[in-house]
C-alpha positions in Angstrom: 37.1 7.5 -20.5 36.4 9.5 -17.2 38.5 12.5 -16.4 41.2 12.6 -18.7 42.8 8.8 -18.0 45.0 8.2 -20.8 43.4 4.9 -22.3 45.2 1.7 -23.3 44.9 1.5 -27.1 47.3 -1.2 -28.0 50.4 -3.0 -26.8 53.1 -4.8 -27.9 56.6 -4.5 -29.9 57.9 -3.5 -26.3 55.5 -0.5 -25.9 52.3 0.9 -25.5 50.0 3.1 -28.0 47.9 5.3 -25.2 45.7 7.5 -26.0 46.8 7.4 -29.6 50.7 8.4 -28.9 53.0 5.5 -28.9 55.4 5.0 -25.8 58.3 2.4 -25.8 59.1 0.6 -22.7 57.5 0.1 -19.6 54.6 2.8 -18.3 53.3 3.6 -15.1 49.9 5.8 -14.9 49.1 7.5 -11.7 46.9 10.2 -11.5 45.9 10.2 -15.5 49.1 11.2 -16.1 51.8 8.6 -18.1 55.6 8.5 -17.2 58.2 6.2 -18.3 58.7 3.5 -16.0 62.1 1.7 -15.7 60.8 -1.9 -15.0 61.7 -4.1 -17.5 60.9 -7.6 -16.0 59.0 -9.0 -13.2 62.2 -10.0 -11.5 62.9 -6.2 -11.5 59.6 -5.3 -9.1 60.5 -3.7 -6.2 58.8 -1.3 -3.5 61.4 1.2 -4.8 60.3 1.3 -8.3 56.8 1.9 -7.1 57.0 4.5 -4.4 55.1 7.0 -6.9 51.9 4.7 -6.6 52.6 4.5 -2.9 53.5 8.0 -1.9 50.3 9.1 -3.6 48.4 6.9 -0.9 44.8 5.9 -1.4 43.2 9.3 -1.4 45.0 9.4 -5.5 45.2 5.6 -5.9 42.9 3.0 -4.5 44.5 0.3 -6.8 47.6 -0.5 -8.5 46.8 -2.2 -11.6 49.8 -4.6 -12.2 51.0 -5.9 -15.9 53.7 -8.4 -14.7 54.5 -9.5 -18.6 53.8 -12.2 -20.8 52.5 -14.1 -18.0 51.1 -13.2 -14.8 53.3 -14.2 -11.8 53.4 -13.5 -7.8 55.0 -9.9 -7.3 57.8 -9.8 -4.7 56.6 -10.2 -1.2 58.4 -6.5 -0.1 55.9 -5.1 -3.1 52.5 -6.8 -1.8 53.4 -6.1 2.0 54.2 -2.1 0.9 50.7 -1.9 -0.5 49.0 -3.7 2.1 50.4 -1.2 4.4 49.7 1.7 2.6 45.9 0.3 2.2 46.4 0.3 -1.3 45.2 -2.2 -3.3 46.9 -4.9 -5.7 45.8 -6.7 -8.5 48.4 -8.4 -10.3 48.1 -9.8 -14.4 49.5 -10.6 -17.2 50.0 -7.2 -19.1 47.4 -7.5 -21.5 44.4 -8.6 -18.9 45.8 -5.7 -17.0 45.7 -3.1 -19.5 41.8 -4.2 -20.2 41.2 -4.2 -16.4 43.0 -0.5 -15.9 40.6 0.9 -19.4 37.3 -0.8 -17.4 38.1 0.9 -14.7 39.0 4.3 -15.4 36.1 4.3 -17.8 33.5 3.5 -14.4 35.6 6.6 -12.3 37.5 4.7 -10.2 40.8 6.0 -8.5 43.4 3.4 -10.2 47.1 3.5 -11.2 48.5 1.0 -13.7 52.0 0.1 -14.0 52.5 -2.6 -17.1 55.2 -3.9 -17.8 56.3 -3.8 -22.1 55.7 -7.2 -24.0 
């Protein structure tokens, strides 16, 4: 991985294994650095529960990286219309497509957040 980007190992059982270290719940990366995240659902997605991502602003975070779940599903309009103000990208997926996508593109150096919601 490039710079030190905790890496997506496995998830599953309502967690994640990164970087070797298992984490219940929900995560949100931003800046190579892994917090708990409070999202539990997609129907709990708000602009609220992402202002870390946006405070940052696209000089830390060019993408958000988003694992909506089991299944991949539109994200609130309040969420895509905060990130297409803050000129920060979205990419929305089903949590494991979006936990490969966030591991390609740390490895290549790019500027990315993820915030993946536990299956």
């Amino acid at each position: 991985m490039s710079r030190s980007a905790p890496q997506v190992d496995a998830f599953g059982g309502g967690g994640f294994r990164l970087s070797g270290e298992w984490r219940p719940g929900s995560v949100l990366i931003l800046d190579d650095t892994a917090r708990d995240w409070e999202v539990l659902s997609s129907a709990g997605l708000s602009a609220a529960n992402l202002s870390a991502v946006l405070s940052a602003g696209p000089g830390v975070c060019e993408l958000l990286v988003l694992g909506m779940g089991v299944q991949n599903g539109l994200p609130p309009r309040e969420v895509r219309e905060a990130f297409l103000r803050a000129g920060i990208g979205l990419e929305f997926l089903d949590t494991p497509a979006a936990a490969q996508l966030y591991n390609l593109l740390t490895a290549e150096g790019r500027r990315v957040a993820a915030a993946l919601i536990a299956i």
